[in-house]
N, C-alpha and C positions, 0 to 999 in steps of 0.2 A: 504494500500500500504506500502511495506517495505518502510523502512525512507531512504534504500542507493540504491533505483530504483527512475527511473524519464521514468514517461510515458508521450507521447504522440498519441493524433489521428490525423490520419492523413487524409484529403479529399481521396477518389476515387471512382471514377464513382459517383454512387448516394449515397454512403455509405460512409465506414471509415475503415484504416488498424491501426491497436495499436504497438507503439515500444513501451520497454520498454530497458530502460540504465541502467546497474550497475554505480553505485554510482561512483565507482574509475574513472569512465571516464569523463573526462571535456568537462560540455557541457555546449553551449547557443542554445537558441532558439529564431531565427532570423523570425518575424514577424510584420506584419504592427502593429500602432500602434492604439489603439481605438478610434473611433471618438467623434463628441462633442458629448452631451446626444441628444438625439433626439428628434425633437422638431415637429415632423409628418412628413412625408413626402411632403405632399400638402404645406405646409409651406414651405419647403424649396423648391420645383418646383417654386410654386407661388412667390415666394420672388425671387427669379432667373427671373423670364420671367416678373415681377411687375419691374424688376431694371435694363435692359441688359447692358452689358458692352458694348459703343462705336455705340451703333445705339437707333432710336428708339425703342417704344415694338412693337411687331410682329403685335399687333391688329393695329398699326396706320399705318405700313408699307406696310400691305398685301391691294388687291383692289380686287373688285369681278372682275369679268371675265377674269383675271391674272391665267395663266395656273401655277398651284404650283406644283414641284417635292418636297416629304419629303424622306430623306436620312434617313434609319434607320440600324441596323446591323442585319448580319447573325445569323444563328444556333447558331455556333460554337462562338461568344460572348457573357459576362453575361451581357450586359445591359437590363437592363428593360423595354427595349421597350414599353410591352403592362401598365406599369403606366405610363411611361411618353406622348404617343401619347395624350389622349383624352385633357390635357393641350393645347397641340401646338393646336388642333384641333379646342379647346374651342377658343383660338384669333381667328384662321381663320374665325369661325363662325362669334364670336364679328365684322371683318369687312368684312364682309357679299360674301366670297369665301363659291360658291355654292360646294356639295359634287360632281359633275360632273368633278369639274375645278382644283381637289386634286386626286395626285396618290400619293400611297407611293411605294417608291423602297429598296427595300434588296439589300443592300451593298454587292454582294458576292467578288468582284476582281476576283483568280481564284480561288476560294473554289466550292464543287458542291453545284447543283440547290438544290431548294427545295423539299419537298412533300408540298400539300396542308395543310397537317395535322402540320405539319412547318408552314406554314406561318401563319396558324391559331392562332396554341399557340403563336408565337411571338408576336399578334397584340390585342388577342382577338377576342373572336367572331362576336361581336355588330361589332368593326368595320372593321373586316375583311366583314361579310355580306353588308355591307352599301360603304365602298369605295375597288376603285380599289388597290388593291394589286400584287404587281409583280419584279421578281429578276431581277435585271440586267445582259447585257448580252454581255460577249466581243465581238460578232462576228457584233454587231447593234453599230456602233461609228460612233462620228461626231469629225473631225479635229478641234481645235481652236487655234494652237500654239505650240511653240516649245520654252521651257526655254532656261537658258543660259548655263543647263550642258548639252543638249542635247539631254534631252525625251520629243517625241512629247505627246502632251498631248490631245488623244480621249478618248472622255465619250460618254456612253449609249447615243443613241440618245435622249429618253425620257427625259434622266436630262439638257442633251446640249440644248435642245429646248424649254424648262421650262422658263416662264415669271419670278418666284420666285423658287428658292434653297432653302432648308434649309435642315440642317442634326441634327440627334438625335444620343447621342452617349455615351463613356463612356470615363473617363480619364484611363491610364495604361501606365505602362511604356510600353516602347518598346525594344527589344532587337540591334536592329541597328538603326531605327529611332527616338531615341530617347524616345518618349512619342506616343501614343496614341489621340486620339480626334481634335477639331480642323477642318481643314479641310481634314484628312486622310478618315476619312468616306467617301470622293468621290476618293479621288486621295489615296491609289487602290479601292478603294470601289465600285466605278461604271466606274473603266478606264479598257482601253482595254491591253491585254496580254503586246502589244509593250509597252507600256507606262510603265508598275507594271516593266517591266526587265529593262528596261533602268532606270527608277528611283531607284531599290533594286539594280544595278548593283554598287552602289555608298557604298554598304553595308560593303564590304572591307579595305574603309579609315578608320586611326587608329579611327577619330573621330565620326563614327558613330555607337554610341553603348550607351545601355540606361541612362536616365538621364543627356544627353545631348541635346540641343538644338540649341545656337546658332553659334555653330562651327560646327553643325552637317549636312553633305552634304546630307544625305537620306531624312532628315528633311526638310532644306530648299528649297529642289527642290521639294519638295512637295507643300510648303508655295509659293513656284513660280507657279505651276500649280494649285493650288487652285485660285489663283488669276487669273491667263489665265481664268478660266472655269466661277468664277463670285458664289461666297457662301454670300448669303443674311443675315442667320440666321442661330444660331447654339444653341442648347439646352444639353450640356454635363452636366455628372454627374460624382460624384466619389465615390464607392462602399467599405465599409470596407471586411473585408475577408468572412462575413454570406453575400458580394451581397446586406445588406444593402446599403440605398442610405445614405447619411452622408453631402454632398456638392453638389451646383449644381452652372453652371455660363451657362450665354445665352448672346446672342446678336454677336456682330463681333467675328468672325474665328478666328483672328489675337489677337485682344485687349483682349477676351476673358480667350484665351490661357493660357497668363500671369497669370491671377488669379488662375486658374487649376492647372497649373502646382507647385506654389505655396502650397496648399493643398496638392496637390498629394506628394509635395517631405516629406514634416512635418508628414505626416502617414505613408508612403510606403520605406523610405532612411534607411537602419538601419546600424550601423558603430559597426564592431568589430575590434580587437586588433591583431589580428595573423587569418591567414586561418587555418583552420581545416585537421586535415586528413579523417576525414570522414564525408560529406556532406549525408544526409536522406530529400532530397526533395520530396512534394509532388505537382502537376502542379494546383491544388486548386481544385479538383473534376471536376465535371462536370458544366459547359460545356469544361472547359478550359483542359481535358485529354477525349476529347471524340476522338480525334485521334491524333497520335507520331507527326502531321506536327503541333500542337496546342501547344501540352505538351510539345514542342520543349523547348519555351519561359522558362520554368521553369526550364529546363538541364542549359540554357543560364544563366542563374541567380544561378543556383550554381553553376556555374565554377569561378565567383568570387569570392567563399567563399571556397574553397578544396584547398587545397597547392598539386604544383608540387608531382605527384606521389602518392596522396591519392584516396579513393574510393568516386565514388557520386552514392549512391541509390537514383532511380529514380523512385517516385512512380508514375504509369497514368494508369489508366485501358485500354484506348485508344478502347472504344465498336466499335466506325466505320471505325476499322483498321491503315493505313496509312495515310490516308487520301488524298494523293495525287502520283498519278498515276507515276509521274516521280521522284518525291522522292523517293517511293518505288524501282524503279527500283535501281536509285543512291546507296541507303541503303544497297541493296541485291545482289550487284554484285562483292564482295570480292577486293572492293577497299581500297587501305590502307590510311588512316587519311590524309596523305603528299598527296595523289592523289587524294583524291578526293579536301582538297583545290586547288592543284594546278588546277586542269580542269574547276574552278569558278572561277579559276582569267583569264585563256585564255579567258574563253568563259561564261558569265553570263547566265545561265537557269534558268527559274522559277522552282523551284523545288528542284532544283537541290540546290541553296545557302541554304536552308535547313539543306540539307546531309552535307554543306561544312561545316557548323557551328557547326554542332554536332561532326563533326571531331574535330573541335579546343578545345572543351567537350574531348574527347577522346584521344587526343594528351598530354590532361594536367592529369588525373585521368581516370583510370579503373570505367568503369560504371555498376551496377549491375540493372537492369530492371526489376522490379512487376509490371507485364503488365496483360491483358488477352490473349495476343500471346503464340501461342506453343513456346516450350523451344526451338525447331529447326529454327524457324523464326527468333527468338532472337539473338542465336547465329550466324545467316547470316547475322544479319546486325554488329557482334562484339563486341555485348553488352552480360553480362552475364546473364543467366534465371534463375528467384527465384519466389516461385511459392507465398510468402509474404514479406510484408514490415522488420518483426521481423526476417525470415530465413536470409536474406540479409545482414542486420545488424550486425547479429553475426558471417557472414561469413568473410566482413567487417572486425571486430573489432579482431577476430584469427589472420585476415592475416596483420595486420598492429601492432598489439601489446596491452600488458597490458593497456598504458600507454594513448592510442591513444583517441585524443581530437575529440567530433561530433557537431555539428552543426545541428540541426533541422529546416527543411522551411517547416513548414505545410501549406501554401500560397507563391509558390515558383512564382508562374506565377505571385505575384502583387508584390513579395519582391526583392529591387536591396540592397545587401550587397554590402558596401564597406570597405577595410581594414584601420584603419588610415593610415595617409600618404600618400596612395599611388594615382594614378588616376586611373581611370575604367580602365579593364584590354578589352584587345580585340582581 
């Protein structure tokens, strides 16, 4: 490699796109940072569900003929599902919960259903064959309350009616609610449409945007309708950028949390000195760019790091398209940045706050898209079409100058930059 180039690879889809940077350009490369050495995996599950935060362990809690629902996540998240089940599985066995009196449920909120072939890989075969498996479903809820910001809180009936809760999950930041894990895995995970809009409708205040917590309204009406609904046990993890596992904490929702979040900020917060004129994100492969409503999250995360009037190349392959029916339409209908926030602040749509967000993307930096979309698609939703990470780049660094500083997020979906000084932007 010449000594005045700086390459990177960048995640997409199953694969990898390579920039490469002239030398003259100022750049950082903004990525989580490495975890401890690894001490096996089983070791740290086991040492997590051996120690839980705030309750007993799961094997003294759990009683046979106690109908268990286990929360685990969709497709479209990296958690490991299929290592970390047969753990939790192994307590329920330990105290003596028959495989009749155990279902597990996919998380989807509004994401689509499954294929079988989905639920399969997520779980494993062994225990896909052996226990019941099945997505949750908005239009099947049971009422149990109503927080104090005002979203009723129905869940899948299956989980509402569950003698024991428990959810599997992963930590990540979030783009307005703060953080990931916790008791999110149900509240949107297994809540119904009303519920996801009236709690994301809160998505808007200055204070809801990631790596915050407990000023954060998205958040905490979550942390309220978690509680309405009743979460027993919780078994999260936290993933370095290869989806390794690295950290894991169990026990209370709530007490949990704290330590997660914790970890999570120590690998994942990385602080630079000035924004960049040119942001080169990539949303972390696959799963996390398997469609624009996913790969969202990592537009979201560099628009904190791009200065007013810079570019952000946006790498996602996005294989399952849009991913969401009324985003797409929001996207595609030649609304302008200022319209389409404005029609999310009248009127909160799922889907739609999506589209509203990526405006705020669009409002601050010109976006150039390495997608597998036609170029004509691209340019209906606004964003520019390049058919690589490196043409983009260069197109980028012409139209902004000699001189022009870039910033690299090859892990843009787990990375929250913040500028010194400043607070999170929103």
């Amino acid at each position: 490699m010449n000594a005045n180039e700086y390459r990177v690879k960048l995640p997409y889809g199953k694969g990898h796109q390579e920039i490469v940077v002239n030398g003259s350009h100022p750049v950082i490369l903004l990525e989580p940072k490495h975890g401890p050495p690894q001490v096996g995996v089983k070791n740290i599950v086991r040492e997590a569900l051996n120690n839980p935060i705030g309750t007993p362990r799961l094997c003294e809690m759990a009683r046979p003929g106690r109908r268990t629902a286990i929360i685990v996540s969709d497709v479209t998240r990296p958690c490991p599902t299929k290592m970390l089940l047969p753990f939790v599985l192994e307590e329920l066995a330990c105290a003596g919960v028959s495989h009749e009196d155990i279902v597990i449920v996919f998380g989807l909120g509004s994401h689509r259903k499954h294929t079988e072939q989905e639920k399969e890989s997520l779980v494993g075969a062994e225990i896909y064959r052996e226990f019941r498996c099945i997505d949750s479903d908005v239009s099947r809820v049971v009422y149990l309350g109503t927080t104090r910001r005002g979203t009723p809180v129905e869940i899948f009936d299956v989980v509402a009616q569950a003698d024991m809760k428990i959810i599997i999950g992963n930590f990540e930041f979030h783009y307005f609610a703060g953080y990931s894990g916790g008791v999110k895995g149900a509240i949107p995970g297994v809540a119904s449409l009303r519920t996801i809009e009236a709690n994301h409708a809160h998505m808007v205040e200055p204070t809801a945007v990631a790596g915050r917590y407990d000023d954060n309204p998205v958040r905490q009406d979550i942390e309220e309708a978690g509680a309405i609904l009743g979460i027993d046990f919780v078994l999260n993890v936290v993933l370095d950028a290869d989806f390794n596992i690295v950290a894991a904490v169990a026990g209370d929702p709530v007490k949990s949390h704290v330590v997660g979040r914790r970890i999570l900020n120590d690998l994942n917060l990385v602080t630079m000195q000035s924004p960049a004129d040119v942001v080169v994100v990539s949303a972390g492969g696959y799963p996390k760019d398997i469609d624009l409503y996913q790969a969202q999250k990592a537009l979201d995360n560099a628009r904190l790091a791009v200065r007013e009037g810079g570019v952000i190349v946006w790498v996602a392959e996005c294989s399952d398209g849009m991913g969401h029916e009324l985003f797409a339409r929001w996207m595609t209908e030649g609304l302008s940045p200022d319209q389409l926030i404005q029609r999310i602040k009248e009127k909160f749509v799922l889907g739609g706050h999506k589209a509203a967000a990526i405006a705020l993307a669009m409002k601050k930096a010109d976006i150039y898209l390495v997608s597998s979309f036609p170029a004509n698609k691209v340019r209906s939703m606004g964003f520019h079409p390049y058919p690589g990470a490196e043409e983009a780049l260069l197109a980028a660094l012409q139209r902004l100058g000699a001189n022009a500083s870039v910033a690299v997020m090859p892990h843009g979906g787990s990375t929250v930059p913040q500028v010194v000084g400043r607070e999170p932007a929103h």
